[in-house]
N, C-alpha and C positions, 0 to 999 in steps of 0.2 A: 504494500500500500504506500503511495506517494502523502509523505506530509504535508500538509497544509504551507508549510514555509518553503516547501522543494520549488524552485525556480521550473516552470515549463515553458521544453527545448520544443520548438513549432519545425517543421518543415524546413521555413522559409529562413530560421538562425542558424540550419546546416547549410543550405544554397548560399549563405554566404560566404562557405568556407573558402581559405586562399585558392590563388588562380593553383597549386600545382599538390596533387593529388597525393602525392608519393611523401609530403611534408607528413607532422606528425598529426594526428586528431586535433583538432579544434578542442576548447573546454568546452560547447555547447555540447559535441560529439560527443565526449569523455558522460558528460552529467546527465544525455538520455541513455547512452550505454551500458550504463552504473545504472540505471531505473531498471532497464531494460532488462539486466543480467541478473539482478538480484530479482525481480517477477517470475524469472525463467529459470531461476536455481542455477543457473551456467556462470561458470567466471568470466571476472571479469578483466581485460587483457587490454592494460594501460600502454599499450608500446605498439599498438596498429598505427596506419595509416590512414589518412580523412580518407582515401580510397575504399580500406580495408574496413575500417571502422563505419560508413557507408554501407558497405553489402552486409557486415555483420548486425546495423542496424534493421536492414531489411529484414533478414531472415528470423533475426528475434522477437521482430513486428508478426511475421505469417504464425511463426508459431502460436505465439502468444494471444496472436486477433486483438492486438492492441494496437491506436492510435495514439499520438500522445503529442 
């Protein structure tokens, strides 16, 4: 469960991430990540890429059928 004080990460504060992919996550990335992983029981893996940490948002989105 997201607390009431947890900052919510939209879509549109990842489309912002820098022009180059391969840089490290974004802190918006990290702090839906960290929602995302702890919803999903899966760890969570501070050293992706706004690339990698992107498709791992995805996928712990389909699992989950969560928006956030």
């Amino acid at each position: 469960m997201i607390s009431p004080t947890t900052k919510t990460v939209t879509d549109e504060t990842i489309a912002k991430a820098s022009g180059d992919p391969d840089s490290p996550m974004t802190g918006d990335q990290a702090d839906l990540l960290r929602v995302l992983c702890e919803e999903a029981s899966e760890p969570f893996d501070a050293s992706l890429t706004q690339r990698q940490a992107l498709e791992r948002i995805e996928a712990l989105r389909d699992s989950t059928n969560k928006t956030l």
